[in-house]
N, C-alpha and C positions, 0 to 999 in steps of 0.2 A: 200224622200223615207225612208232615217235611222231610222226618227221617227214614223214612221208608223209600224216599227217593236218592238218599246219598246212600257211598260205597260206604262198605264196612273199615277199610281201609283208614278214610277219615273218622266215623263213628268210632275205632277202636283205639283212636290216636289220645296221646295224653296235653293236656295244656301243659304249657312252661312254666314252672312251680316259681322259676325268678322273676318272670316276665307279669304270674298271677299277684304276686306279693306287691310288685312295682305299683302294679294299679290298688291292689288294697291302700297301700300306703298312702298313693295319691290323694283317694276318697277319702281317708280321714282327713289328712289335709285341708281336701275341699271344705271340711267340714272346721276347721279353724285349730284346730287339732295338732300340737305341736307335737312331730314324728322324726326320731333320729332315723333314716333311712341307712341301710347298711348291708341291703342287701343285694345292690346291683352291680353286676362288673363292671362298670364305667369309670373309666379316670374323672376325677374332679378338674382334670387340668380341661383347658383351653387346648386348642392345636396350636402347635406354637408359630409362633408368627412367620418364621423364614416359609414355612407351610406355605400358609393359608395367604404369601404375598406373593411366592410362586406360582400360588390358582389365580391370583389376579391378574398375576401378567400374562399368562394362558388365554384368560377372557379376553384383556387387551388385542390379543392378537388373532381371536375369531375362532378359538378352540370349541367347539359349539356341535359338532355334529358326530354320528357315527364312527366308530373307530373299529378294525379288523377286529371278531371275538376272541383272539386271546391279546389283543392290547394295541395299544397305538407302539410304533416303530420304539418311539422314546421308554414307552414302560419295558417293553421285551427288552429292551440292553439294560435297563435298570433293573428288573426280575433278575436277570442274568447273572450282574452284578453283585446282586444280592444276596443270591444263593451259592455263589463263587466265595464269597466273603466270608457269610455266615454258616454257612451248612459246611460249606469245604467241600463241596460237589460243584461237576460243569455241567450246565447242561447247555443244548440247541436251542436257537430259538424258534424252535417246532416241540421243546420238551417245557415249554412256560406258557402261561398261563392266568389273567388277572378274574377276579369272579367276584359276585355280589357279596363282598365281606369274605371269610372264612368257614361259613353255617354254611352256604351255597355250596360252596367246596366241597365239604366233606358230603353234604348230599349227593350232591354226583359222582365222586370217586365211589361210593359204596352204589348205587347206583350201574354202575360202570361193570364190579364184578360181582355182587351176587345180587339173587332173585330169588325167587318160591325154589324153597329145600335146603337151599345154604344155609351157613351158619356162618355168625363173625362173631369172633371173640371182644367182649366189652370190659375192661378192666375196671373194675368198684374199688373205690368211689369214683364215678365219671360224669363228665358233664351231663346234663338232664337232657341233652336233645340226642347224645349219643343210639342208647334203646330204641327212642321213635324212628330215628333218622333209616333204624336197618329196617325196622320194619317196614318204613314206607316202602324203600326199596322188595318188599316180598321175603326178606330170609329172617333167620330167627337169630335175637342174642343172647348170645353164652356171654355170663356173668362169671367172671374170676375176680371174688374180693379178698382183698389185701387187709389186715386189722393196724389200729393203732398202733399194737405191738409191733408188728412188724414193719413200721413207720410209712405205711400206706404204700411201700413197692412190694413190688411182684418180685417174683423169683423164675426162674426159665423153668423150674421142673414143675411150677403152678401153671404154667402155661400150656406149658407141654404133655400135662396131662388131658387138656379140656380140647385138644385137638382131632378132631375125626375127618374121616374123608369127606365127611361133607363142609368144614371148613375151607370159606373162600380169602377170609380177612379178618387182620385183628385192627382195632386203634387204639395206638399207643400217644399217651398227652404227659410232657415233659419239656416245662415246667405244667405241674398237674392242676386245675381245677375240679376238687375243689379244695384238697388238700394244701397246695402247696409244696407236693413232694418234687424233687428233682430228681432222676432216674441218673445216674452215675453213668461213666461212658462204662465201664466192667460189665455194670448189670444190664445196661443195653448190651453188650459184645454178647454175652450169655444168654440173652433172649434174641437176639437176630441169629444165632446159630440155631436153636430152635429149628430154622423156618428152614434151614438148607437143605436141598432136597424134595423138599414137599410145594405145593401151588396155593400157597398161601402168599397174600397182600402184604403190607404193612401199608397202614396210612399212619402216618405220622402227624399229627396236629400241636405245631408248636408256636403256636400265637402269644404264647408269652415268653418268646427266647431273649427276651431285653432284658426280662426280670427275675434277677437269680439275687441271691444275696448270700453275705458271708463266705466271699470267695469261691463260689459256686461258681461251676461252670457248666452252659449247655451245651450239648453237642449232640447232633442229626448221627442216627441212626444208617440213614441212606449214606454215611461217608465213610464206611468200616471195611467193606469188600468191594467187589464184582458182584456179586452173589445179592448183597442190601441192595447196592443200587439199583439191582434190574429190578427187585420188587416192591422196592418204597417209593410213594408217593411222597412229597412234603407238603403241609400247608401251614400256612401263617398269611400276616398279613398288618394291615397299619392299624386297626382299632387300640391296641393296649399296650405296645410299646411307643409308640408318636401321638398319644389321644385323640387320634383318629376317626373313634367308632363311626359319627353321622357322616364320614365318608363314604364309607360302605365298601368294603378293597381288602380282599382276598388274593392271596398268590399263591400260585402254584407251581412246584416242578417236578419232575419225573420220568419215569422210560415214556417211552415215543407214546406205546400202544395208548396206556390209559389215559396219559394225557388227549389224544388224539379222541378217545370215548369219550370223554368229557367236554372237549372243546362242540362236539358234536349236542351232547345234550346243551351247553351253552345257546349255539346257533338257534335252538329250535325255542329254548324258555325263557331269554333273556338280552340275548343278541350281544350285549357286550357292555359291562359298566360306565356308567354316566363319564364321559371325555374329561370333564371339569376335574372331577376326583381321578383320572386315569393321568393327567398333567400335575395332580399335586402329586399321587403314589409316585412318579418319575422322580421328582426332585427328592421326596421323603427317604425312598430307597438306595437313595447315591449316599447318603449320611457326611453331609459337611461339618467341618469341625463347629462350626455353630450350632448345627442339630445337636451335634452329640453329646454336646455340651448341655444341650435340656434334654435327653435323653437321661442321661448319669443325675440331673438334677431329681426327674421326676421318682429317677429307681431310687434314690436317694431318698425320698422324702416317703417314699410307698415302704424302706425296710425300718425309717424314725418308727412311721407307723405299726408296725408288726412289732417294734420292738417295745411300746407302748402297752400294745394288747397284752404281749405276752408278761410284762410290766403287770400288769390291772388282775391279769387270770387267776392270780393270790390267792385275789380277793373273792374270786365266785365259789362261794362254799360248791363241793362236789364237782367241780368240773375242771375237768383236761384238756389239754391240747398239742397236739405235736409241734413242733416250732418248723414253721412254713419255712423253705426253702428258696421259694420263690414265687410266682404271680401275684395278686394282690387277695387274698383269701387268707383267713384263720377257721380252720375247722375245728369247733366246740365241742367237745365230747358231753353229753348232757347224759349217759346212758343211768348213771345210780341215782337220774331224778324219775328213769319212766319207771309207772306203775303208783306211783308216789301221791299220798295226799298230798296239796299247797294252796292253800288261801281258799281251802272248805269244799275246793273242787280237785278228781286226778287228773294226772297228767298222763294220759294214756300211753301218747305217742309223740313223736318230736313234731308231727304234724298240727297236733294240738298244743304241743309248747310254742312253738313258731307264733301260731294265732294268739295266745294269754301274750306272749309279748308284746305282738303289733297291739292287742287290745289295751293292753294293761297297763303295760311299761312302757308302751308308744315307740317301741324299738322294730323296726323291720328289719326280720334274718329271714333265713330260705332253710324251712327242713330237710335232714340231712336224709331223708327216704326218697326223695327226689333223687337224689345222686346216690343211691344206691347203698344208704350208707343211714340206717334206722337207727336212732337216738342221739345225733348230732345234728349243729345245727352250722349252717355257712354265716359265716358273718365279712361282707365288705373291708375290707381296708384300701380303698379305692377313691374312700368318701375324705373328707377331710379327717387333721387330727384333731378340733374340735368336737366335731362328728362324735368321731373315730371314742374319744376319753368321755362324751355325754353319755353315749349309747352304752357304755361302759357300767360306768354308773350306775346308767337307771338300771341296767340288767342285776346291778350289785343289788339295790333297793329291794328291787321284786323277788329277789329271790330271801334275800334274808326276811 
């Protein structure tokens, strides 16, 4: 009878496949149950103290109430600054923007331009909330996936072909989760030409522009033309470059209009992120050479890690992996175990391999059908490198 009184909208929505794992993982735990967890994007780091002694002198001085919804005076010049710096775009400070984390963000940019009949382009493998997010919004996603082989990027004429006039928006994530790929500025130039001409979006989601490795380099999309920047949004934010996350601090910049839609949807479901975390995003986004200095430590220790894994992946009879380029994710190719007898039961699907793991091998990863991307599996490097070379292991054990 309960569900006969909710929208379809929520009834058709999917749970968060990382967010589900998290809790499975927990409950065994609770249960005494020693579990490498490995499958949450969360830094292992602390927020580093210049942070988190910034929010205190904020408190000291009565920082406590309401702030204009797109940011207190101090965040909008630091937004400013930030996307001056790192995007290599200017924008006004009527084209910024702070939001509940980065999720909030791209809620409302999609939001903002499409509705019932649009279409936005979702590039596979992509984050898990990407799909839902459009569809709450009312329009539908187009799926263009990218294969290992082709080391998880797109190509402009894979794009360009899943284009129809009823396309409102694509999102593009680079550095990618859950891959790791890093989109080259070339193959962004070739895909932002793409869109010239036509009434297409870009929202850009690059919450991990901190973390590139091996001389990688990021670079916003929105900074190539006239043309990028009237139509790109940017989003990012402090959770995964400044270990941030329980801040909760989303930034945004771009043309007037959509910002302008957005700030509006803010006003009405959110009013404007907690002051406290709006006085540390301030000082987080100026980047002192102190920050930057654990900044470089943390990306530091997040590509030890990757380089660990890819160290260990030897040893996993049958299994591949493209060498992450950047965020903190290694995607597991597990594809020549589905179908597969192992340990007297099959292995159907990665979403069944996922489970034998947490059950079995006491390892928590995130299957890779969540992310659009059936017979792999996401594994953390987020978590420590103790973590990081256990979970290793036991995954070696269970499977030989």
């Amino acid at each position: 009878m309960e569900n006969l009184l909710l929208h379809q909208r929520v009834l058709q929505l999917s749970l968060s496949a990382t967010l589900q794992m998290q809790a499975r993982a927990k409950a065994l735990k609770d249960q005494g149950i020693s579990v490498v967890a490995l499958s949450a994007g969360e830094p292992d780091f602390e927020t580093p103290k210049v942070i988190v002694e910034a929010a205190k002198q904020a408190l000291d001085k009565g920082v406590s109430r309401y702030t204009a919804v797109r940011g207190s005076d101090e965040l909008i010049k630091a937004m400013q600054l930030k996307f001056l710096r790192d995007q290599k775009v200017s924008y006004g400070p009527l084209q910024v923007l702070s939001t509940v984390g980065a999720k909030s963000a791209i809620a409302m940019a999609l939001e903002s331009v499409a509705g019932p009949g649009d279409e936005v382009i979702v590039l596979a493998p992509f984050w898990v909330s990407y799909p839902e997010q459009v569809r709450l919004a009312g329009a539908k996603p187009i799926i263009v996936s990218a294969s290992a082989e082709q080391n998880y990027i797109h190509t402009a004429a894979m794009i360009k072909a899943a284009i129809t006039k009823n396309t409102r928006a694509i999102i593009l994530n680079s550095p990618n989760n859950p891959t790791g790929a890093v989109f080259s500025e070339q193959v962004l130039r070739e895909i932002m030409e793409v869109f010239v001409g036509t009434a297409v979006w870009v929202i850009s989601d690059e919450i991990y522009e901190h973390l590139v490795f091996d001389e990688e380099k990021h670079v916003s999309p929105a900074s190539f033309s006239p043309d990028a920047y009237a139509r790109t949004v940017v989003i990012s934010g402090a959770s995964k470059g400044y270990a941030m996350t329980g801040w909760r601090i989303g930034v945004v910049g771009g043309p007037l209009a959509i910002v302008d839609a957005m700030v509006k949807l803010q006003q009405q479901r959110y009013s404007c992120i907690a002051s406290i975390s709006q006085a540390a995003a301030a000082f987080a986004l100026q980047e002192t050479p102190e920050l930057k200095s654990e900044i470089e430590k943390m990306r530091g220790a997040y590509q030890t890690r990757r380089d660990e894994v890819m160290r260990m992946l030897k040893n996993l009879p049958g299994v591949t992996c493209i060498k992450p380029k950047g965020a903190f994710y290694a995607f597991l190719d597990f594809s020549k175990w589905m179908g597969k007898m192992h340990k007297g039961a099959l292995i159907d699907n990665d979403d069944i391999l996922a489970m034998r793991l947490l059950n079995e091998a006491h390892v928590a990863v995130v299957s890779g059908a969540a992310f659009g991307a059936p017979g792999c599996v996401r594994l953390s490097i987020a978590s420590s490198l103790p973590d990081i070379t256990e979970g290793m292991k036991r995954i070696q054990t269970w499977l030989e």
